[in-house]
Backbone of each chain as ProteinMPNN parsed JSONL, in Angstrom:
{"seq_chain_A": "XXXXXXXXXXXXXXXXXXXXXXXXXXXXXXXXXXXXXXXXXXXXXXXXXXXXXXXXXXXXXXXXXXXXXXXXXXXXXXXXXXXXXXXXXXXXXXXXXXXXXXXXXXXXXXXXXXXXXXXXXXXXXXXXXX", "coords_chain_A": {"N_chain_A": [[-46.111, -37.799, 25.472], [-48.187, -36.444, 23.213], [-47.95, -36.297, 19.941], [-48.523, -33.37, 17.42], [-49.089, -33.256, 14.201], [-48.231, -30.978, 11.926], [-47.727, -30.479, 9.152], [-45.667, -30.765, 6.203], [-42.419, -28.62, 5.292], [-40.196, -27.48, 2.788], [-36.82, -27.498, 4.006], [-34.628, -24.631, 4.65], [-32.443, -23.368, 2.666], [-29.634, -23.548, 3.034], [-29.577, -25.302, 4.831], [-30.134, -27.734, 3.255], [-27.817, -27.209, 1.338], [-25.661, -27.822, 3.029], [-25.922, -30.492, 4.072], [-26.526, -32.182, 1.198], [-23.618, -31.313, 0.598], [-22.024, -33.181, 2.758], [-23.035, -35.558, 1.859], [-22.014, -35.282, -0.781], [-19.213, -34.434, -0.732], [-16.353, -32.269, -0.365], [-16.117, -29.296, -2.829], [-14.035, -29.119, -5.483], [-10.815, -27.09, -4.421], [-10.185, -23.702, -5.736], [-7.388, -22.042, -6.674], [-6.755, -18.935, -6.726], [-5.719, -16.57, -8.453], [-2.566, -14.345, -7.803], [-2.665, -10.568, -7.851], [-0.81, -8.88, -9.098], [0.19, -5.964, -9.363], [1.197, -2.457, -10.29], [2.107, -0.25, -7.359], [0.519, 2.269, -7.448], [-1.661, 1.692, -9.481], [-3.116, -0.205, -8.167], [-3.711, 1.87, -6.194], [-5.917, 3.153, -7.83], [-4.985, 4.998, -9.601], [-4.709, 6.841, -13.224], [-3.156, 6.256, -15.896], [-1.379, 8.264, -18.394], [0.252, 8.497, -21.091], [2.89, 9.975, -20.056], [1.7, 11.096, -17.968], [-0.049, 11.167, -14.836], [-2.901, 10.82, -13.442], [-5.157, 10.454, -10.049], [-6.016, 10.1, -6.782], [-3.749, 10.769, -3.49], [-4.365, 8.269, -1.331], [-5.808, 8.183, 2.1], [-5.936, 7.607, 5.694], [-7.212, 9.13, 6.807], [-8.207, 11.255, 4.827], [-8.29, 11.953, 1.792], [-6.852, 13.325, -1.37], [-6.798, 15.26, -4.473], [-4.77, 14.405, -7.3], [-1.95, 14.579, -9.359], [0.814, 13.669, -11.412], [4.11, 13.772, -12.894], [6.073, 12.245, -14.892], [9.083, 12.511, -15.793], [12.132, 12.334, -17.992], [14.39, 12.628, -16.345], [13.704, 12.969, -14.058], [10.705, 12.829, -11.098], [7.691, 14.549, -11.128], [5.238, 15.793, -8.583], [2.324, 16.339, -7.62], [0.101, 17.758, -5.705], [-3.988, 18.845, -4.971], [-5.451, 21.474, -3.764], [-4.538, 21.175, -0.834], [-5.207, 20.495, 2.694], [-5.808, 22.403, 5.955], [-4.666, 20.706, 8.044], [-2.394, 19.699, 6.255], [-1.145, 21.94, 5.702], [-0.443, 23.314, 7.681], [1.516, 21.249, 8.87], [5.389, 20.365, 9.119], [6.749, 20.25, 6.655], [5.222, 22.105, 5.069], [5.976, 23.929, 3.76], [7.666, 22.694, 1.896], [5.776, 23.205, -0.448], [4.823, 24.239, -3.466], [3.243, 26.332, -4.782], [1.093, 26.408, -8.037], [-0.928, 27.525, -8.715], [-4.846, 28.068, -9.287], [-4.637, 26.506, -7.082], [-3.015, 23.778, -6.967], [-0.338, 22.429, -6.195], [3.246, 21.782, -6.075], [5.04, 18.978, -4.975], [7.97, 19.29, -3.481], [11.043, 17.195, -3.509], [13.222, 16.14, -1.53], [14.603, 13.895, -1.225], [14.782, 12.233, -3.825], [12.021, 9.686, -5.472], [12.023, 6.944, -7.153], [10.271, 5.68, -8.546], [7.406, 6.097, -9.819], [5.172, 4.908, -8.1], [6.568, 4.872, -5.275], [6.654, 7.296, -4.717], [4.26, 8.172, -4.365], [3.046, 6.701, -2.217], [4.895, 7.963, -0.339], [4.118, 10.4, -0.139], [1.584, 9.96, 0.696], [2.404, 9.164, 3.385], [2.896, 11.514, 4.448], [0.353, 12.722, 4.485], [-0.668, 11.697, 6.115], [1.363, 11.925, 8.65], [0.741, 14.26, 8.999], [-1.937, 14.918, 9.571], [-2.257, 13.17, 11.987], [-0.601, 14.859, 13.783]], "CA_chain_A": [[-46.629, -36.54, 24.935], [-48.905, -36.475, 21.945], [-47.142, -34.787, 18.604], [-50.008, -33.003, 16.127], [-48.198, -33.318, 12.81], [-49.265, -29.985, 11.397], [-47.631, -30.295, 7.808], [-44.007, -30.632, 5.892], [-42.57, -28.295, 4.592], [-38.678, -27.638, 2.68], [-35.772, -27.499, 4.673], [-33.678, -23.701, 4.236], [-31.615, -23.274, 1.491], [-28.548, -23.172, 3.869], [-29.395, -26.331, 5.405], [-29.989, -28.618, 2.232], [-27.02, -27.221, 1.037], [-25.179, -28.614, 4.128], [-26.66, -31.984, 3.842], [-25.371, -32.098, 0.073], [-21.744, -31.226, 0.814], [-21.988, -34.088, 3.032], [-23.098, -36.108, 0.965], [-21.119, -35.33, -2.355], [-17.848, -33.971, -0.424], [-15.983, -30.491, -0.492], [-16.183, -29.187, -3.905], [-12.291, -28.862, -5.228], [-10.267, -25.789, -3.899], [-10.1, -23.033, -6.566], [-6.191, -21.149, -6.47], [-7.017, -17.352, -6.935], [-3.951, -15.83, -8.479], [-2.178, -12.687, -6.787], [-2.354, -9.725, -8.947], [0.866, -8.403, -9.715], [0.332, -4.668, -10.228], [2.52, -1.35, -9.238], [1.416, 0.53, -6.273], [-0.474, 3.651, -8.474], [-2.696, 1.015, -10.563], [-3.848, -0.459, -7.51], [-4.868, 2.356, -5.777], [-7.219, 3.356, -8.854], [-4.181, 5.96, -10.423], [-4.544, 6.067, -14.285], [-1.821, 6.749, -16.793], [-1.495, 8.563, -20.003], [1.156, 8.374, -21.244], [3.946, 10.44, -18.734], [0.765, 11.788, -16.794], [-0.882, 10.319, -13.991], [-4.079, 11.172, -12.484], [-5.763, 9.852, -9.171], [-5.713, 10.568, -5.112], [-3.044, 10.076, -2.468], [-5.569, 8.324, -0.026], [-4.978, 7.92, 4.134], [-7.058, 6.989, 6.404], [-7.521, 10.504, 7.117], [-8.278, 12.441, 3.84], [-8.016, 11.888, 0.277], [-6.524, 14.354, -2.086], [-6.645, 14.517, -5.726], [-3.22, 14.314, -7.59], [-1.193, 14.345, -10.671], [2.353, 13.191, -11.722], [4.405, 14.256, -14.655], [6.922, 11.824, -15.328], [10.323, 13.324, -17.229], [13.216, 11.079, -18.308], [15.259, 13.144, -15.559], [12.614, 13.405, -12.731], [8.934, 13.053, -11.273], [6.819, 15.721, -10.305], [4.31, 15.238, -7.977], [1.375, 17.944, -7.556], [-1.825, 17.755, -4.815], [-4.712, 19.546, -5.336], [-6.255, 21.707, -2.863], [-4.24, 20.706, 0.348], [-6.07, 21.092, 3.687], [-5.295, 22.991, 6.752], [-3.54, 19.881, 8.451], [-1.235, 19.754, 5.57], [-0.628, 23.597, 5.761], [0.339, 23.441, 9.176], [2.882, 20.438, 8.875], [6.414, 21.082, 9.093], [7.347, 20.128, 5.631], [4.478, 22.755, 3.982], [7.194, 24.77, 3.046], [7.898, 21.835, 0.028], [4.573, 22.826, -1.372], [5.051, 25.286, -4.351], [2.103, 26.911, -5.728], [1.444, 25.957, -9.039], [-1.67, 27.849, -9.43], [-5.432, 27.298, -9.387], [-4.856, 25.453, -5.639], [-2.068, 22.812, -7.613], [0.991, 22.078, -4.953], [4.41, 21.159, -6.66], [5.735, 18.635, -3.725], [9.201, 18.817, -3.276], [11.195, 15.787, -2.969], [14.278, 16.707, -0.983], [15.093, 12.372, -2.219], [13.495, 11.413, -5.078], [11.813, 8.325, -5.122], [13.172, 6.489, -8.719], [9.406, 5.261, -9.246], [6.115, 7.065, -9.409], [4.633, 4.059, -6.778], [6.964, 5.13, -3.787], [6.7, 8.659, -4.474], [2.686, 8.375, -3.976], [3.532, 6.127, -0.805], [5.623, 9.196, 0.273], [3.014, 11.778, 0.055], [0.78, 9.556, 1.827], [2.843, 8.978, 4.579], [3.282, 12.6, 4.913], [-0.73, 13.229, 4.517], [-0.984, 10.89, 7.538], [1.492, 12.627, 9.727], [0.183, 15.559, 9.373], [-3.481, 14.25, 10.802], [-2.089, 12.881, 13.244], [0.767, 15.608, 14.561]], "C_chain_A": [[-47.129, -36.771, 23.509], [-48.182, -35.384, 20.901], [-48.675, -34.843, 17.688], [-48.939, -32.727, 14.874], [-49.033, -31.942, 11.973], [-48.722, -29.784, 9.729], [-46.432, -30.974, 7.524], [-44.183, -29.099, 4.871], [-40.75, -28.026, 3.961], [-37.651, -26.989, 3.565], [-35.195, -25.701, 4.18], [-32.88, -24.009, 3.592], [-30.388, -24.012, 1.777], [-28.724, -24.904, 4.292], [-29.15, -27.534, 4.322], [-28.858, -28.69, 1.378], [-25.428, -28.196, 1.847], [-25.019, -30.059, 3.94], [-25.692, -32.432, 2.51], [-24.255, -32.036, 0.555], [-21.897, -32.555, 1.204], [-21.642, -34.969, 2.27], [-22.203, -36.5, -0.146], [-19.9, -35.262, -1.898], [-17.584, -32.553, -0.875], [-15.824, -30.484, -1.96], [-14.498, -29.09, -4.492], [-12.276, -27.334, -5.07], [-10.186, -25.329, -5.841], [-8.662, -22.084, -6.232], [-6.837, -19.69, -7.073], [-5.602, -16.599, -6.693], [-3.853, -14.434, -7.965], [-2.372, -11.581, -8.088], [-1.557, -9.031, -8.742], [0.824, -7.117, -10.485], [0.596, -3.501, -9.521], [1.108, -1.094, -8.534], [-0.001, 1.929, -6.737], [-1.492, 3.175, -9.507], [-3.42, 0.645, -8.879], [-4.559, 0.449, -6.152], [-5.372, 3.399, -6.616], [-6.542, 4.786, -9.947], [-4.607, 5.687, -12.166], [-3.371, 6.89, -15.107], [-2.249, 7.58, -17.929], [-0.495, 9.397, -20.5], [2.279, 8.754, -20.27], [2.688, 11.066, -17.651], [0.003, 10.933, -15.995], [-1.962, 10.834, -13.18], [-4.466, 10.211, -11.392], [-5.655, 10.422, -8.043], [-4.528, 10.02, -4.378], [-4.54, 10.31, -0.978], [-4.467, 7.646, 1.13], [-6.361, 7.431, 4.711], [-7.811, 7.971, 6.584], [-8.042, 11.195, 6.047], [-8.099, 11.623, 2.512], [-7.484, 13.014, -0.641], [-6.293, 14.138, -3.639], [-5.14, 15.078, -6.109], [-2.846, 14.344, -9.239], [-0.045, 14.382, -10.514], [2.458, 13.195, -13.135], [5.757, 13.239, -14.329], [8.091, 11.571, -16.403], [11.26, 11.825, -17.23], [14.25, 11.003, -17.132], [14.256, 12.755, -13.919], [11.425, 12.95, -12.955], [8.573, 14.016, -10.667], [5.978, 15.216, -9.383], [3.65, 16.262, -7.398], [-0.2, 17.197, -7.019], [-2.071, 18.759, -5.212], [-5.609, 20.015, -4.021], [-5.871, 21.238, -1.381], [-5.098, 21.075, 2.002], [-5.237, 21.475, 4.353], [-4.45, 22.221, 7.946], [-2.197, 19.753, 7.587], [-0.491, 21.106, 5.842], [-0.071, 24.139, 6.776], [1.707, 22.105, 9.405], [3.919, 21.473, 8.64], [7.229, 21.034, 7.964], [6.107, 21.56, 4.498], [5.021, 23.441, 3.25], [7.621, 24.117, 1.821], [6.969, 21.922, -0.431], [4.753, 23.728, -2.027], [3.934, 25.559, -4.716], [2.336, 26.402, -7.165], [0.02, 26.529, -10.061], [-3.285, 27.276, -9.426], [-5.366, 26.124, -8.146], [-4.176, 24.276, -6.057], [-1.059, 23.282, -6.139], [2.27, 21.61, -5.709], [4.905, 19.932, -5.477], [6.966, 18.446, -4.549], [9.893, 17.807, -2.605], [12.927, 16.133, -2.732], [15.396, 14.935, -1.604], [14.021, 12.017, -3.073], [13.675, 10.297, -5.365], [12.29, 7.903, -6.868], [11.726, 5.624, -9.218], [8.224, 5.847, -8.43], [4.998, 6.441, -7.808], [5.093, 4.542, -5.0], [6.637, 6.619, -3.691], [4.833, 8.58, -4.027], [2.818, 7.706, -2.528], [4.057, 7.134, 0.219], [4.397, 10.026, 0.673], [2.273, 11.082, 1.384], [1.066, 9.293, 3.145], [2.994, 10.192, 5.367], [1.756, 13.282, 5.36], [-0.792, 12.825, 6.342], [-0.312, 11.24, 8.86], [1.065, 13.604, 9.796], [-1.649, 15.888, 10.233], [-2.969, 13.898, 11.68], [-0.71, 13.32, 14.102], [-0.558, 16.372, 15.336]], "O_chain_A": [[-46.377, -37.311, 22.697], [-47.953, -34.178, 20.998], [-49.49, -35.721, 17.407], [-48.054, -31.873, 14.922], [-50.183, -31.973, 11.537], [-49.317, -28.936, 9.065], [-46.002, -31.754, 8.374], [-45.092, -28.613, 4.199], [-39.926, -28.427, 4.783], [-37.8, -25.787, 3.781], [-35.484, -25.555, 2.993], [-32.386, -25.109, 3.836], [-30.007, -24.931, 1.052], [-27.818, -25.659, 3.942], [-28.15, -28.244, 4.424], [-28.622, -29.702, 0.72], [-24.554, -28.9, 1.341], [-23.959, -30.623, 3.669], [-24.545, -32.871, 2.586], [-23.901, -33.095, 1.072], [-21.941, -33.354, 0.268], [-20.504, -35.292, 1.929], [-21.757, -37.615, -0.415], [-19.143, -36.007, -2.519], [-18.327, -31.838, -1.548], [-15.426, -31.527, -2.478], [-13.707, -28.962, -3.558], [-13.157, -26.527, -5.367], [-10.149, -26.076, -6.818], [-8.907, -21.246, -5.365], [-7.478, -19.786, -8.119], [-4.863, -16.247, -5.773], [-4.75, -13.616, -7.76], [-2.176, -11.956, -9.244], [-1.82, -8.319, -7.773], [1.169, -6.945, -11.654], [0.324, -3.399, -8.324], [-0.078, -1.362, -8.733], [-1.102, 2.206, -6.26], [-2.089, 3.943, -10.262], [-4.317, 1.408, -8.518], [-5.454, 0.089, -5.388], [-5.295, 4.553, -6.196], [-7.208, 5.419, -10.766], [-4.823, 4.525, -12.511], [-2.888, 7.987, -14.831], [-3.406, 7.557, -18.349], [-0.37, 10.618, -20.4], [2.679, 7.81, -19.588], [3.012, 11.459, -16.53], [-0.584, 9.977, -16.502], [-1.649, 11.317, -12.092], [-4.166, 9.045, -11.647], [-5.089, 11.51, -8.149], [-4.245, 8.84, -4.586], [-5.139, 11.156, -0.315], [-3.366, 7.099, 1.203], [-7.428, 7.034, 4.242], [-9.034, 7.842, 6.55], [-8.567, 12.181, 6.565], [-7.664, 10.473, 2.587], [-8.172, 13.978, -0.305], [-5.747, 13.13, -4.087], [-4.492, 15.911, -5.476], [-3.653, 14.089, -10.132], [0.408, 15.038, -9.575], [1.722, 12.919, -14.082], [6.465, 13.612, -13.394], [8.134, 10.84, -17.393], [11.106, 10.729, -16.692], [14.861, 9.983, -16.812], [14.66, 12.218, -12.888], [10.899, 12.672, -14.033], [9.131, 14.378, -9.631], [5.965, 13.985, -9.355], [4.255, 17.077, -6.703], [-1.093, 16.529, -7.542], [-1.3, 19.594, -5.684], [-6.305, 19.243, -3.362], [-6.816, 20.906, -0.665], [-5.54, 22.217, 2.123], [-4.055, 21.302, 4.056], [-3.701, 22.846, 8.697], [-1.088, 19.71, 8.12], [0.693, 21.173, 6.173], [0.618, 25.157, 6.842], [2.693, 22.28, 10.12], [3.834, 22.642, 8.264], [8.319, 21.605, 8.0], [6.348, 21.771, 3.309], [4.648, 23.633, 2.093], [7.914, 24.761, 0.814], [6.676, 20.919, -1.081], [4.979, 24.652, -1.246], [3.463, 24.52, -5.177], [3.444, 26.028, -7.549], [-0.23, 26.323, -11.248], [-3.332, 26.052, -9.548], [-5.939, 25.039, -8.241], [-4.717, 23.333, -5.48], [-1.164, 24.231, -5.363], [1.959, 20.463, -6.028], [5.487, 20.731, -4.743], [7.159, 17.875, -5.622], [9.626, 17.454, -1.456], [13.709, 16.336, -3.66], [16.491, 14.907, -2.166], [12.848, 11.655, -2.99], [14.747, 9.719, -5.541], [12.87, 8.706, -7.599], [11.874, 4.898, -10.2], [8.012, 6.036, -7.232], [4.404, 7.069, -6.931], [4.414, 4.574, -3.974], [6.366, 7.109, -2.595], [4.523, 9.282, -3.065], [2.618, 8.511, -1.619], [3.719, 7.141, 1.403], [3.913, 10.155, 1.798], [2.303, 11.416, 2.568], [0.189, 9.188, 4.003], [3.175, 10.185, 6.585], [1.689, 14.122, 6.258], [-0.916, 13.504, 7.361], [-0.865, 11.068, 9.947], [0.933, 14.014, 10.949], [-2.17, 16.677, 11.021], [-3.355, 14.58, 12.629], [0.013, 12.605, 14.794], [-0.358, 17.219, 16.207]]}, "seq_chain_B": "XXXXXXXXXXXXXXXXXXXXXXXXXXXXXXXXXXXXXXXXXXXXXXXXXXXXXXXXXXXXXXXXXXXXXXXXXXXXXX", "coords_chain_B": {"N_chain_B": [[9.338, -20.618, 11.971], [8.359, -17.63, 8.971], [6.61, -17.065, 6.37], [6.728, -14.19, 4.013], [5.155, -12.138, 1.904], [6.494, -10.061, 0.104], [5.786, -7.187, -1.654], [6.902, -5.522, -4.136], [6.447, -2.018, -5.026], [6.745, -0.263, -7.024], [6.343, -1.983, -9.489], [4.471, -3.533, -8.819], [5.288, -6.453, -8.999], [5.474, -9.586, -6.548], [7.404, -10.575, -4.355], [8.159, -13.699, -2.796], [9.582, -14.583, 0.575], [10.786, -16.207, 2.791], [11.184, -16.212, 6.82], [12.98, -16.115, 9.102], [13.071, -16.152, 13.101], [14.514, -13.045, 13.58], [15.058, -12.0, 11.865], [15.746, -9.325, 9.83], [15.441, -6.16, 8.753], [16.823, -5.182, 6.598], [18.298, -7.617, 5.874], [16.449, -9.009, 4.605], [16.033, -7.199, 2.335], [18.38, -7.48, 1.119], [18.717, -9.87, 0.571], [16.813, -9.937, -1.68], [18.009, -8.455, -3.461], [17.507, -5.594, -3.625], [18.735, -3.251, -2.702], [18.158, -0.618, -2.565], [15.588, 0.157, -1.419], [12.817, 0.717, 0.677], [11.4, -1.056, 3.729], [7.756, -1.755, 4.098], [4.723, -2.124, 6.484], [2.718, -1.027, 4.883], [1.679, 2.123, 3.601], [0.578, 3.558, 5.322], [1.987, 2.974, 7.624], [4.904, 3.074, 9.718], [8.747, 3.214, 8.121], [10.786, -0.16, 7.827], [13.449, -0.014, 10.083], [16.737, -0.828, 8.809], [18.215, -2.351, 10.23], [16.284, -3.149, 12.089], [14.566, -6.155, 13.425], [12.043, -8.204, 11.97], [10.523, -9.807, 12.081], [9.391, -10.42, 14.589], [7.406, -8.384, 13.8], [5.426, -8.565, 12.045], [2.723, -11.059, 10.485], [2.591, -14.29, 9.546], [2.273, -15.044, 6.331], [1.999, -12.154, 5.361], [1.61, -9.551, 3.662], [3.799, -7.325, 2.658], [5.289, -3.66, 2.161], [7.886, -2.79, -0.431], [9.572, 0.004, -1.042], [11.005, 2.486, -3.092], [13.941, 4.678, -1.582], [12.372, 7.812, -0.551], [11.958, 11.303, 0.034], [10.027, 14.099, 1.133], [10.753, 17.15, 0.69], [13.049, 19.953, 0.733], [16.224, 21.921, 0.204], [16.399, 23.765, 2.529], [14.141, 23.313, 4.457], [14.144, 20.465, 4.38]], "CA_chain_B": [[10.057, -19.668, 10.771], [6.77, -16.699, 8.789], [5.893, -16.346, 4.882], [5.942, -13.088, 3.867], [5.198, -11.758, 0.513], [7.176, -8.454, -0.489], [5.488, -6.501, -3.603], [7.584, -4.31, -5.104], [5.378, -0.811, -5.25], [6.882, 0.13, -8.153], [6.301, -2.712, -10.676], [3.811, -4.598, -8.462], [5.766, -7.657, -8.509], [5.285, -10.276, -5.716], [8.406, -11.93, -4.289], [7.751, -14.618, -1.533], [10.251, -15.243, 1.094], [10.594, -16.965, 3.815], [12.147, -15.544, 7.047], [13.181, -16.839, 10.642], [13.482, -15.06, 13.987], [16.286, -12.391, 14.036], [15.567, -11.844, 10.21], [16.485, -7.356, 9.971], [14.732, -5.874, 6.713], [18.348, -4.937, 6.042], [18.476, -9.15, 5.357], [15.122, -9.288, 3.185], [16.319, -6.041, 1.195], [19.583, -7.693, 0.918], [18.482, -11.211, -0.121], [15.979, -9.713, -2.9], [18.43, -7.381, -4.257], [16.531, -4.254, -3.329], [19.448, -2.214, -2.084], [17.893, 0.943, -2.468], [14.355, 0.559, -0.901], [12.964, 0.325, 2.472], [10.447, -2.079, 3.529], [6.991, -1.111, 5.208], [3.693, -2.734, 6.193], [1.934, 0.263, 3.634], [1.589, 3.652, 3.405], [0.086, 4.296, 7.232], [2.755, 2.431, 8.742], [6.751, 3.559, 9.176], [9.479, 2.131, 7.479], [11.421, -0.481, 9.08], [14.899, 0.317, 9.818], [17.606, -1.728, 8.341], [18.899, -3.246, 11.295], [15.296, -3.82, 12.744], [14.008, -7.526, 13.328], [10.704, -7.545, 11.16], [10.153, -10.929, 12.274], [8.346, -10.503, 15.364], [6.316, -7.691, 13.889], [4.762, -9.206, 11.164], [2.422, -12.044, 10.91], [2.379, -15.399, 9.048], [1.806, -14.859, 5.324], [1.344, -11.055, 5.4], [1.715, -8.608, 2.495], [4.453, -5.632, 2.922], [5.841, -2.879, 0.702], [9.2, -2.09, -0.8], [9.288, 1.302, -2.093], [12.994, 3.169, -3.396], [13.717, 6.015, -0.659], [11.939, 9.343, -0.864], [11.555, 12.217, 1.306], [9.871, 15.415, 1.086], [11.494, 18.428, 1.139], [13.885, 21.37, 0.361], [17.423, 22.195, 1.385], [15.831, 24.788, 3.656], [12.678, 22.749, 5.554], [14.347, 19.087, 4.754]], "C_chain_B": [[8.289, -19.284, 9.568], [7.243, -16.948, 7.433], [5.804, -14.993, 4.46], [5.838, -12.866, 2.422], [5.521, -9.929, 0.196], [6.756, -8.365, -1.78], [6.071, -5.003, -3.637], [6.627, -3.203, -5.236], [5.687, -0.476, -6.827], [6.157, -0.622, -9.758], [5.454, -3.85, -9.879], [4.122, -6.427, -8.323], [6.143, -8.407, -7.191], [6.571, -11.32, -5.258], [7.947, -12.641, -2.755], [8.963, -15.15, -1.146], [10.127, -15.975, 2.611], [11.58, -16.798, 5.811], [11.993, -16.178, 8.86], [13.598, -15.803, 11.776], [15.059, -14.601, 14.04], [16.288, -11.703, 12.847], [15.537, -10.243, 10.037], [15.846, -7.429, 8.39], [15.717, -5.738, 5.97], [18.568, -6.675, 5.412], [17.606, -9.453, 4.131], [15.811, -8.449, 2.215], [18.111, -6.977, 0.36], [19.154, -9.447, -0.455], [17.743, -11.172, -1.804], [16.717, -8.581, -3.501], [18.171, -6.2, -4.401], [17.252, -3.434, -2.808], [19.044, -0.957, -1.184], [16.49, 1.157, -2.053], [14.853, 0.134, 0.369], [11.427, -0.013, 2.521], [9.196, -1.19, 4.716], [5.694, -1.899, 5.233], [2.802, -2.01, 5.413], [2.244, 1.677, 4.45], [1.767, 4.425, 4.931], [0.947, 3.881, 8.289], [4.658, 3.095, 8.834], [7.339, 2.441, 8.371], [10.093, 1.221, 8.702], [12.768, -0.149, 8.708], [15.992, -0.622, 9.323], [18.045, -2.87, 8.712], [17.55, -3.733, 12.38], [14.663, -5.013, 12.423], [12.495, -7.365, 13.032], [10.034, -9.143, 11.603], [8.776, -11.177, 13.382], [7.474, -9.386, 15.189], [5.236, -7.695, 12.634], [4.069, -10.382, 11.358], [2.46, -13.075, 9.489], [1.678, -14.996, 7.477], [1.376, -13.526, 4.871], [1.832, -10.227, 4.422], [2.475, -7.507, 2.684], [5.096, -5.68, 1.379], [7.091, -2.898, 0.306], [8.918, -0.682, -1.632], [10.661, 2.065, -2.03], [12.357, 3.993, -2.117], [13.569, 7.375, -0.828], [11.584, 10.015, 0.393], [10.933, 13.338, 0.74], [10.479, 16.51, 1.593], [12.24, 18.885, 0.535], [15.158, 21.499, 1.3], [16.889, 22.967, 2.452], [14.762, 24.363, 4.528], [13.626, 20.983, 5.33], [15.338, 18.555, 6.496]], "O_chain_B": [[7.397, -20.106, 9.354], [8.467, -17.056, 7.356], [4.665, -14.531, 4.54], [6.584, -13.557, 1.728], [4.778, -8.95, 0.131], [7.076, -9.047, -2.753], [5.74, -3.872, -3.282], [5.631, -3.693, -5.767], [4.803, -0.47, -7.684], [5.671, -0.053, -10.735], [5.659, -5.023, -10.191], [3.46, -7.313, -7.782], [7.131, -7.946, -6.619], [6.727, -12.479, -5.642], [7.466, -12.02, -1.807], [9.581, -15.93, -1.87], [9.092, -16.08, 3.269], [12.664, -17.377, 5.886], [11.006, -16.538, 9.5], [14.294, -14.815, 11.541], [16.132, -15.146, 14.297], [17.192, -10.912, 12.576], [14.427, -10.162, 10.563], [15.789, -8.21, 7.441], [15.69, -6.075, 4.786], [19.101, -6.735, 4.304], [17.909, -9.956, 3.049], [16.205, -9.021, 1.199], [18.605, -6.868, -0.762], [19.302, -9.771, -1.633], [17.946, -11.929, -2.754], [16.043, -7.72, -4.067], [18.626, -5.636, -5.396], [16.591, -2.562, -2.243], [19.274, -0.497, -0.066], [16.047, 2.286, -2.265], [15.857, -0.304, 0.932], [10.517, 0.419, 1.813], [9.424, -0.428, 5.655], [5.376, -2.41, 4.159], [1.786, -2.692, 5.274], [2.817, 2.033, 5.48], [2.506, 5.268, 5.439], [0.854, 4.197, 9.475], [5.339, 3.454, 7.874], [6.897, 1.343, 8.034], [10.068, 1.456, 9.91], [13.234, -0.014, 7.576], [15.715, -1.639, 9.958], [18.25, -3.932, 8.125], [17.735, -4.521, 13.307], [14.177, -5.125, 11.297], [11.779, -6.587, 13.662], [8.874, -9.373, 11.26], [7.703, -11.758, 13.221], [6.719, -9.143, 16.13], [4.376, -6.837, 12.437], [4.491, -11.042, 12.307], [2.346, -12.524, 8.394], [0.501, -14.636, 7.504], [0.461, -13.503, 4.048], [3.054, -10.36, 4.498], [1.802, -6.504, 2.923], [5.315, -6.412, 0.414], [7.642, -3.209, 1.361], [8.197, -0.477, -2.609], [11.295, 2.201, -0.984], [11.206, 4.092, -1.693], [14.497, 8.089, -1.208], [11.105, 9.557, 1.431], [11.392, 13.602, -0.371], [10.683, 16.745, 2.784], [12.374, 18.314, -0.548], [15.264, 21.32, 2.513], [17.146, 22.435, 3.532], [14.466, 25.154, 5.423], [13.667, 20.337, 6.377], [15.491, 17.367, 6.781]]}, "name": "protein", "num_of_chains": 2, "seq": "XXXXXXXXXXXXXXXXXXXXXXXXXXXXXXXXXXXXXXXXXXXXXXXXXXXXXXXXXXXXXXXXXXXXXXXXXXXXXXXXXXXXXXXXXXXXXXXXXXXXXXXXXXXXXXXXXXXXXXXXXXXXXXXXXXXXXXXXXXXXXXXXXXXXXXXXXXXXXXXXXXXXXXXXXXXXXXXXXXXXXXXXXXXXXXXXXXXXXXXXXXXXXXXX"}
């Protein structure tokens, strides 16, 4: 079979890169340290000073939030609860607070602001899916 | 015998242990001094119970919570 040589032209990026490795060998491994930070920083909470703003998120919903943190106690107050929450069987721990604020009552209180947001959320999530 | 890495919710700290079939969260909580929490794969998942083997429901190097114990509620709805 006759070949018609109709040009050259460069190889994909992807491929020459390939080739290289080969060539040179695997580049060295890079360790990528863990980050080591409470539960309420990493999902996007911020502080100031005893107050905490951010959402308890689910898979289901998001809600925005605040926490007052006393020497004695934490508070813990959603905003605007929906009509899955309002129908759970705990809605009864939601206190008005005014302005569509929620007090949640914590029949055990969690001993750090991280589990208590963990809490809520576990509670957002049964309540979607009761 | 699995890897897991327990982070503390509270203080984000990462402890890495190491745990063999049969191993009860009641054993992890015990080994890391954690008395007073209870262990969970996050938020969307339950806790496990004390005396439940976490071994076969976890996988190989996998990330769970500790968080102290809280409940919602009121003498009257808890």
């Amino acid at each position: 079979m006759r070949v018609k040589e109709l040009g050259t032209r460069p190889a994909p990026n992807a491929i020459r890169e390939l080739f290289s490795q080969v060539v040179r060998g695997h580049a060295p491994s890079i360790s990528v340290l863990r980050r080591e930070i409470p539960y309420w920083r990493e999902r996007g909470w911020t502080r100031n000073g005893n107050n905490y703003t951010g959402s308890y998120q689910t898979a289901y919903a998001a809600f925005q939030g605040q926490i007052q943190e006393r020497w004695s106690s934490i508070d813990f107050f959603l905003y605007s609860p929906s009509r899955q929450i309002r129908s759970h069987s705990h809605w009864t721990c939601f206190a008005p607070r005014g302005d569509d604020w929620y007090l949640v009552h914590m029949a055990r209180r969690p001993k750090d602001v991280s589990s208590g947001i963990i809490t809520i959320e576990r509670l957002i999530t049964e309540a979607y899916e009761q | 015998m699995k890897k897991l890495s327990v982070v503390v919710a509270g203080t984000g700290q990462i402890r890495d242990v190491e745990i063999e079939s049969g191993t009860t969260a009641g054993d992890i909580l015990a080994q890391l001094n954690l008395a007073d929490y209870l262990l969970s794969k996050g938020p969307n998942e339950p806790f496990f119970a004390n005396a439940e083997s976490v071994y076969d429901k976890v996988k190989d190097g996998e990330k769970i919570f500790a968080s102290t114990k809280a409940e919602v509620g009121i003498t009257v709805c808890a």
